[in-house]
C-alpha positions in Angstrom: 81.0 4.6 -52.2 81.3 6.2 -48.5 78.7 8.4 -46.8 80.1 9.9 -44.0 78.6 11.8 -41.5 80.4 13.2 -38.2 78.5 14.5 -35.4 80.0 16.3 -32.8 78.5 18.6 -30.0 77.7 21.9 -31.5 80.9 24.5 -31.5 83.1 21.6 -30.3 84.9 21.8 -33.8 85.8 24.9 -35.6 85.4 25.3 -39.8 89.5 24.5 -40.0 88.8 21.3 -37.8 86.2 20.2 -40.1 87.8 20.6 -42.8 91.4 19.1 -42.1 89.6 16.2 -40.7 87.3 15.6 -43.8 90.7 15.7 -45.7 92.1 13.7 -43.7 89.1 10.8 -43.9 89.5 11.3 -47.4 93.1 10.8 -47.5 93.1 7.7 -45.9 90.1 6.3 -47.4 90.3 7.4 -50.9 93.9 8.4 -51.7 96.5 7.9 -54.1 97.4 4.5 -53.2 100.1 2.5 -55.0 99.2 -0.3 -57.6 95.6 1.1 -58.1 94.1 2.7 -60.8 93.9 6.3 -61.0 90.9 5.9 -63.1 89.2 4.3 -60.8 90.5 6.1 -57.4 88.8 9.3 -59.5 85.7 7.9 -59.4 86.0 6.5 -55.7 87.2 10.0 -54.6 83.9 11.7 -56.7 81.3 9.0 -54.7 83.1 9.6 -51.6 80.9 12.6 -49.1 82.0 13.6 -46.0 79.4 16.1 -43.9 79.5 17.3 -40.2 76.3 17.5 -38.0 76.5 19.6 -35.0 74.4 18.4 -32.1 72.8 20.6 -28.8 72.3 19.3 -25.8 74.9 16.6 -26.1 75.1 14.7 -23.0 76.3 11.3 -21.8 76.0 9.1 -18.7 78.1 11.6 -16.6 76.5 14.6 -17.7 76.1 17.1 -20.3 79.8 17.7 -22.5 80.9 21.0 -21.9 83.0 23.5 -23.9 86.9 23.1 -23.3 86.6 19.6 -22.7 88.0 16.9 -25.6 84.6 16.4 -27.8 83.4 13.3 -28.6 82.2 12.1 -31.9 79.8 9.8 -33.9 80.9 9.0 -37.2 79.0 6.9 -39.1 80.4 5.3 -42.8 77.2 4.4 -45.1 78.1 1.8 -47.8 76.4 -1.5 -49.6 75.8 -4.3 -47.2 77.4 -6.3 -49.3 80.6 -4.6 -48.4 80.6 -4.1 -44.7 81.6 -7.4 -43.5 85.0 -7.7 -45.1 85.7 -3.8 -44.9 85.1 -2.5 -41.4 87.5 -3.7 -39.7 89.9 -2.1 -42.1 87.8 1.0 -42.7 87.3 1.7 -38.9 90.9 1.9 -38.1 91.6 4.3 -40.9 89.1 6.8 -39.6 90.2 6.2 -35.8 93.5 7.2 -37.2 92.3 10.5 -38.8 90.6 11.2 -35.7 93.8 10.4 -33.7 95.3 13.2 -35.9 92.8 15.9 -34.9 93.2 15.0 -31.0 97.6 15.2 -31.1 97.0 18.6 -32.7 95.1 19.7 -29.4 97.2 17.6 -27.3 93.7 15.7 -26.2 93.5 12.5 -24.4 90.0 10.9 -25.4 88.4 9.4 -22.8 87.0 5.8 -23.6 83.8 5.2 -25.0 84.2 8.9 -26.7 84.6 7.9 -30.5 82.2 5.4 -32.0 82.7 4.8 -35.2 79.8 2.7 -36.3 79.6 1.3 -40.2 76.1 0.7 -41.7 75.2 -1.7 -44.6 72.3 -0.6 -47.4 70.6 -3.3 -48.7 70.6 -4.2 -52.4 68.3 -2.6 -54.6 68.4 0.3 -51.6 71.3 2.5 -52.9 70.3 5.1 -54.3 73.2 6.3 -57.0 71.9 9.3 -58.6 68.5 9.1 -57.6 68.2 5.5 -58.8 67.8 2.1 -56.7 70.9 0.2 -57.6 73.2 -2.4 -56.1 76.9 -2.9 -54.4 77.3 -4.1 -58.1 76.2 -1.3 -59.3 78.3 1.1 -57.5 80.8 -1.0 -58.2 80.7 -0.8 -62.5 80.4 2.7 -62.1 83.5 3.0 -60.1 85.2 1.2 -62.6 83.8 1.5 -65.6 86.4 4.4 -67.1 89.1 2.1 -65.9 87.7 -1.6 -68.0 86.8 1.1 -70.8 90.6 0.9 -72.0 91.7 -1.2 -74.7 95.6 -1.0 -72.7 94.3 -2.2 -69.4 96.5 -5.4 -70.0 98.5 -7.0 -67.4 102.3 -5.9 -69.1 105.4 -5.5 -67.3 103.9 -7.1 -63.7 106.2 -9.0 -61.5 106.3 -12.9 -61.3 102.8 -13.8 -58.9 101.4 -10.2 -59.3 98.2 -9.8 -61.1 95.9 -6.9 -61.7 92.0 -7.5 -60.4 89.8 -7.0 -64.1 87.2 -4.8 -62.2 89.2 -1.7 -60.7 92.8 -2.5 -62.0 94.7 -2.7 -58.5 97.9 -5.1 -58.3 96.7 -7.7 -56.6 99.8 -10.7 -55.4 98.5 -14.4 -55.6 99.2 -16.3 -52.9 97.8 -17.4 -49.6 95.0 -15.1 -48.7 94.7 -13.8 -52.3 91.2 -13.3 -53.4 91.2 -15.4 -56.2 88.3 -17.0 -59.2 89.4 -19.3 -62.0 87.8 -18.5 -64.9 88.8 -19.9 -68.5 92.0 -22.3 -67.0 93.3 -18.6 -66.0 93.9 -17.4 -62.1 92.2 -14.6 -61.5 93.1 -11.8 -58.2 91.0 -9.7 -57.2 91.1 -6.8 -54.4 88.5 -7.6 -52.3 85.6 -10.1 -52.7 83.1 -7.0 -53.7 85.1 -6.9 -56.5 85.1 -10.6 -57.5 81.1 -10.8 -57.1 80.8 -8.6 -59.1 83.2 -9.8 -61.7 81.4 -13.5 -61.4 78.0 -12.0 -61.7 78.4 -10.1 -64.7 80.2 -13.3 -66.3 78.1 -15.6 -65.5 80.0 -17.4 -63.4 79.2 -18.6 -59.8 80.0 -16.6 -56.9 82.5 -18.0 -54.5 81.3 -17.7 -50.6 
């Protein structure tokens, strides 16, 4: 789940700027990356939104922006609480570097303080997935559900160390750092700790902190 809203001073951007840099938010975000699967980077790409809001008047500490200078921009990512923590470092440098691609294309230098890319936690109980108030766990079962649906989702032909998380089926390498649960005398990896709260949760188990 990402909600992603760009604002921008109104006619900084044209419709071909929006759009290449909404693709390339996706891109980044939501991809085709390797040892995940594509069921469930189908349903991350279909709960993934990406909108533009054009703002008048836009001014800063030096003055009002004008037209011809390099625009700044607001972006701000929406996702569970219970997921910002671990991801926005990571998720902040992905979307500077879709940004970073718009700005070569104009040759523009961004001044500091010109992109703030700010992400913002919704409480449990507070997302509202299809018009109903839900959880991170929640969001997270229905991004995965298709994938834990099928009876072949078995961990065959994986390297030696290499596992594949139970919830959304990415390769996950156990090691140092690995995010890891033992459950029934079996080492479990998981790709992020979203993923292993929720696995503990709906086993029954105790979540690690």
């Amino acid at each position: 789940m990402f909600l992603i809203e760009i604002a921008c001073p109104r006619g900084a951007l044209t419709a071909d700027d929006r759009e290449e840099l909404a693709g390339e938010v996706c891109r980044v975000l939501v991809g085709a990356e390797e040892g995940v699967a594509e069921e469930t980077m189908r349903r991350a790409r279909a709960m993934m939104h990406v909108g533009f809001r054009e703002l008048d008047g836009w001014t800063t500490g030096d003055g009002p922006w004008r037209p011809g200078n390099v625009p700044p921009l607001w972006v701000t990512l929406t996702v569970p609480e219970a997921w910002r923590a671990e991801m926005s470092r990571t998720t902040i440098g992905m979307v500077r570097r879709a940004v970073r691609r718009l700005d070569r294309s104009y040759g523009w230098e961004r001044s500091e303080g010109h992109l703030w890319i700010n992400v913002v936690g919704i409480a449990e109980g507070s997302i509202g997935m299809d018009g109903k108030p839900g959880t991170a766990d929640d969001v997270v079962g229905r991004m995965t559900a298709e994938y834990r649906a099928r009876t072949d989702a078995a961990e065959a032909d994986l390297p030696e160390g290499v596992t594949v998380d139970p919830m959304c089926g990415m390769r996950v390498r156990l090691g140092r750092g690995a995010v890891t649960l033992e459950h029934e005398g079996r080492t479990m990896g998981f790709c992020a700790k979203s993923c292993r709260a929720a696995y503990a949760r709906e086993h029954g188990l105790r979540v690690p902190v």
